[in-house]
C-alpha positions, 0 to 999 in steps of 0.5 A: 808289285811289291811297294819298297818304301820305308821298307827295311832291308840287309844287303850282304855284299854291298861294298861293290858290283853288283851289290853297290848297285843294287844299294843305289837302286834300292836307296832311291826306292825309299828303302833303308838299308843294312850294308854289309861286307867285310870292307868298312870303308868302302861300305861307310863310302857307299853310305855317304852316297846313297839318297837314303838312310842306310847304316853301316855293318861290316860282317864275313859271312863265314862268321855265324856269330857275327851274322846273329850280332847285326840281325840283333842290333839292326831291329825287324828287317823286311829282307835279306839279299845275299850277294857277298861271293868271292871267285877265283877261276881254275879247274881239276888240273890246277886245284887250289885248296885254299880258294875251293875251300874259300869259295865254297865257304863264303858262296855257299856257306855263307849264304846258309848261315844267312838262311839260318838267321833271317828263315827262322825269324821270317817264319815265326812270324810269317813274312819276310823276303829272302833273296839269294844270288845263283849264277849261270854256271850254277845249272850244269857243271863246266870244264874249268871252274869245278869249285865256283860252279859247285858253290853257285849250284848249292846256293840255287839249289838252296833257294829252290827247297826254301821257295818249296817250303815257304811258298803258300806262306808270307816269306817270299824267296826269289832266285837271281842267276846273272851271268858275266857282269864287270866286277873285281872277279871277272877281272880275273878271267882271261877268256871272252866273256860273252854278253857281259853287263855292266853292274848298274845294268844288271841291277835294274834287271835284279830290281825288276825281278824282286818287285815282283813275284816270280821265283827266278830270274836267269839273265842275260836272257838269250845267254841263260837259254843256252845254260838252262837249255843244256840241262835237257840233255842227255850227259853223253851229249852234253860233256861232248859239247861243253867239255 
């Protein structure tokens, strides 16, 4: 199990869902904490509320001089969770190329450009824990949501080659792949959401999964076996079901 206390952690996404959740579980582990996002307000609110020391660091991911600044004023860091996504649902027939193009840098790029500033540190001196958040409609593309799912997919993909690289090191890196969880985004969709969770539910489970020392976790469970499952079959078969 990994031990949490005193240790060090920045967690980009922080000011809501499922990152404000993960920061109060975090915080009551004894973990001191980095927040970011863009909104310093509702990061200064959060800050207030945690039992533990955390300190405020607005930043946009799209921003890789920005990310360097608070990597150098916060010190040695144990860890990064990359939660930070923006989404907006729509497919092929009604593109947008502002929100694809959005989606793609913040989901995607912005979760390399945090690669690009915690893997060299974290490899020079040989540990260090990386946490990068996929989703479920990341396994396989879907009818509907070409640029979300393309973005998600990049991120896990990018997790996987890390993992592959570092993985007899002392950089940990570890793969979260929720489905629906009750958040400002899903707000947006106007379908039924299956087995959607609550954010403080799904931050337990996150929280389980990163104390330990399996690579991925894809929750919820039954919901995750029909993604990943999907991924055995063959293309005919699988765009006949799912589009």
């Amino acid at each position: 199990m990994r031990q949490w206390q005193g240790k060090r952690y920045w967690l980009v996404g922080a000011s809501e869902g499922l990152g404000h959740a993960l920061a109060h579980r975090l915080s009551r582990e004894g973990v001191e904490l980095i927040l970011s996002a863009r909104s310093e307000d509702k990061l200064r609110a959060l800050a207030e509320e945690l039992p533990g020391p955390a300190h405020v660091a607005p930043v946009d991911v799209t921003d890789a001089e920005a990310l360097e600044k608070v990597v150098e004023g916060h010190g040695d860091l144990d860890g990064m969770i990359q939660v930070a996504g923006v989404y907006w649902p729509f497919g092929a027939q009604d593109w947008n190329v502002d929100q694809a193009n959005t989606m793609a840098d913040v989901n995607f790029t912005g979760a390399m450009r945090l690669a690009g500033v915690v893997v060299p540190r974290f490899v020079a001196r040989d540990r260090g824990h990386i946490v990068l958040t996929g989703s479920l409609s990341g396994y396989r593309g879907l009818p509907g949501a070409a640029a979300y799912v393309s973005s998600k997919a990049g991120v896990m993909a990018l997790a996987e080659s890390l993992y592959a690289d570092l993985r007899k090191t002392g950089v940990d890196v570890q793969l979260l792949v929720p489905g629906y969880i009750k958040t400002r985004l899903t707000e947006k969709n106007d379908f039924t959401m299956p087995f959607i969770m609550d954010p403080e539910e799904a931050a337990e489970i996150c929280f389980r999964h990163m104390s330990g020392s399996r690579f991925q976790r894809a929750f919820p469970r039954a919901f995750s076996l029909l993604f990943r499952g999907s991924q055995l079959l063959p293309d005919w078969l699988y765009f006949r079901l799912f589009a």
